[in-house]
C-alpha positions in Angstrom: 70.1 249.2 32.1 71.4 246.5 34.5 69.2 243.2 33.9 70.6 241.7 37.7 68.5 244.6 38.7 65.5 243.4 38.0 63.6 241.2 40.9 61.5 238.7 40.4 59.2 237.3 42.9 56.7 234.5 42.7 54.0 235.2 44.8 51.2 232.5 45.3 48.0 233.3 43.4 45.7 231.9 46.7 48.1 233.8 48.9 48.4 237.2 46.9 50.8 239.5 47.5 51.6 239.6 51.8 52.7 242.5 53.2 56.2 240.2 53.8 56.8 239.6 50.4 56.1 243.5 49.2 58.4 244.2 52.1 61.3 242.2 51.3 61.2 243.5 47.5 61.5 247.2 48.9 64.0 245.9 51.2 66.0 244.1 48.1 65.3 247.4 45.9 67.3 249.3 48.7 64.8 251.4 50.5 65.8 252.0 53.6 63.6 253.4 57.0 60.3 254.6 56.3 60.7 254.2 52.4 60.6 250.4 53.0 56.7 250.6 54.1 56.0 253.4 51.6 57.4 251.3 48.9 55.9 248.2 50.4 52.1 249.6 50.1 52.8 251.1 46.2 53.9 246.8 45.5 50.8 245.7 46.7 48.8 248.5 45.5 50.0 247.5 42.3 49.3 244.2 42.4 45.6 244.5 43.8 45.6 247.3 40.7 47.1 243.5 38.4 44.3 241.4 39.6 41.4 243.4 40.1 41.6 244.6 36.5 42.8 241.8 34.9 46.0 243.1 33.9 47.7 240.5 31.6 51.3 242.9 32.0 52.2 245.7 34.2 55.5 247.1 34.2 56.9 250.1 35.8 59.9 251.8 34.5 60.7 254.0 36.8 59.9 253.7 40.3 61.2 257.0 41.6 61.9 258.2 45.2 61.8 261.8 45.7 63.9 264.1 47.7 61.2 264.7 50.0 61.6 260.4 50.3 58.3 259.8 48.7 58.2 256.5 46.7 56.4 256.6 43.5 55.9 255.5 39.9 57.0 257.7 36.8 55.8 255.5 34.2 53.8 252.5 33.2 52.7 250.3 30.5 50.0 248.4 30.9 48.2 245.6 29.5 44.6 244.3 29.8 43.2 240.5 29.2 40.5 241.5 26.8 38.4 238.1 27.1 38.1 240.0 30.9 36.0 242.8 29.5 32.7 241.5 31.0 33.7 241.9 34.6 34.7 245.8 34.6 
């Protein structure tokens, strides 16, 4: 439970998430090689999962790599802006 661990990452709400900015967070999470773009699609996968469903929180604790060097997410918590309800 390091806190400096964490990365945080403004990312411009006209802009959305590029595939530069998902790419330096996999770089700055250490992935290395082919992990970098693997873990580069599940960040903006996740954030088109924030907007699109009007997540209000999501957090991901863990974000797991495999020994076959898959990159995926254990767990979740999720929350949901309920004044949203009328566009899903």
């Amino acid at each position: 439970a390091d806190p400096s661990a964490i990365i945080k990452q403004p990312v411009d709400i006209v802009e959305g998430m590029t595939s530069e900015i998902a790419t330096k967070m996999a770089t700055q999470m250490g992935y290395v090689g082919g992990q970098i773009q693997d873990a580069a699609t599940l960040i903006s996968n996740l954030y088109k999962v924030f907007m699109e469903c009007d997540c209000t929180m999501l957090e991901i604790n863990p974000l797991a790599t495999l020994k076959d060097g898959r990159v995926l997410v254990c767990d979740s918590k999720v929350g949901f802006d309920d004044n949203a309800e009328f566009r899903q």
